[in-house]
LOKEGU-649625 format. One record per residue (C-alpha): x, y, z; residue in one letter. Coordinates in steps of 0.2 Angstrom, whole numbers, plus 5000, padded with zeros to 4 digits. Example, Ala and Ser with C-alpha at 12.3 -4.5 7.8 and 13.67 -1.06 7.14 Angstrom:
<recs>
506249785039A
506849955036S
</recs>
This chain:
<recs>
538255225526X
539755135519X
541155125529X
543055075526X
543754935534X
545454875540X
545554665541X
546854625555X
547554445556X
547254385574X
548954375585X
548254215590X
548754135573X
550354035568X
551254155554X
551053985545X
549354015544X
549654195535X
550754145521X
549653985516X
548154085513X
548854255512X
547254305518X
547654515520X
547954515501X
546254445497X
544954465508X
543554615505X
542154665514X
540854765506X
539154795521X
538554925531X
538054945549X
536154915547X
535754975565X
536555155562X
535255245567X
535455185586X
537155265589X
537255435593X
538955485583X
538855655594X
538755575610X
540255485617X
540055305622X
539855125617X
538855065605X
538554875599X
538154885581X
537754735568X
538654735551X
537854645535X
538854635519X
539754525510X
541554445514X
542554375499X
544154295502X
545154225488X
543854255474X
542154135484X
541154285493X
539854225508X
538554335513X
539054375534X
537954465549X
539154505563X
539154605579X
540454755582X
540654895593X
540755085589X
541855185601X
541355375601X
542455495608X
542955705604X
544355645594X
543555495584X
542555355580X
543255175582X
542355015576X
542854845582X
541954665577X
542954525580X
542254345568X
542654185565X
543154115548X
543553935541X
544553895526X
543653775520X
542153905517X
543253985507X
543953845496X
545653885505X
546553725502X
547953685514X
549653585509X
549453415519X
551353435528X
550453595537X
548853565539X
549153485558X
549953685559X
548253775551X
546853825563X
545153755557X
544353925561X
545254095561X
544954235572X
544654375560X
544654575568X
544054715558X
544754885567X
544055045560X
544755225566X
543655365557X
544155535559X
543655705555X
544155775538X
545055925540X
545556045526X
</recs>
């Protein structure tokens, strides 16, 4: 089961760190939930899910394995991982006058609200 994803920038970051690597322009993750058959999508509750895929940022693409969360409840279903990423990974260069501004690792959070379709 593909799902879609929505990449948010941590609030913890320095906008500085946002306009150097642009990072919600470029960054992609194609994976899937390889533990899906342990949540119960028709029973509310908390579920801790893992997520394989792969994550490109700025054209290099590393293969990731992170833990989440799925949320059920009448309305929806809401997914959260929160990850850690480092530029350098990522061939991000950063400009020497900022780098004492640029975080070595990023807080990356994927928030995913799925609803039912209705026609």
């Amino acid at each position: 089961m593909l799902l879609p994803t929505i990449i948010n920038i941590s609030k913890k970051l320095n906008p500085v760190n946002v306009r150097i690597i642009k990072i919600k322009r470029h960054i992609i993750h194609d994976g899937k939930v390889i533990n899906i058959d342990d949540i119960d999508f028709s029973a509310p509750g908390e579920y801790n899910t893992m997520v394989d895929g792969d994550l490109s940022i700025h054209d290099v693409t590393k293969k990731i394995r992170e833990k989440g969360t799925f949320t059920v409840t009448d309305k929806n279903i809401e997914g959260n991982a929160v990850f850690i990423v480092k530029p350098e990974d990522y061939n991000i260069k950063i400009p020497k006058t900022v780098i004492s501004n640029i975080a070595e690792e990023i807080e990356v959070t994927v928030d995913v609200t799925l609803e039912a379709f209705q026609k």
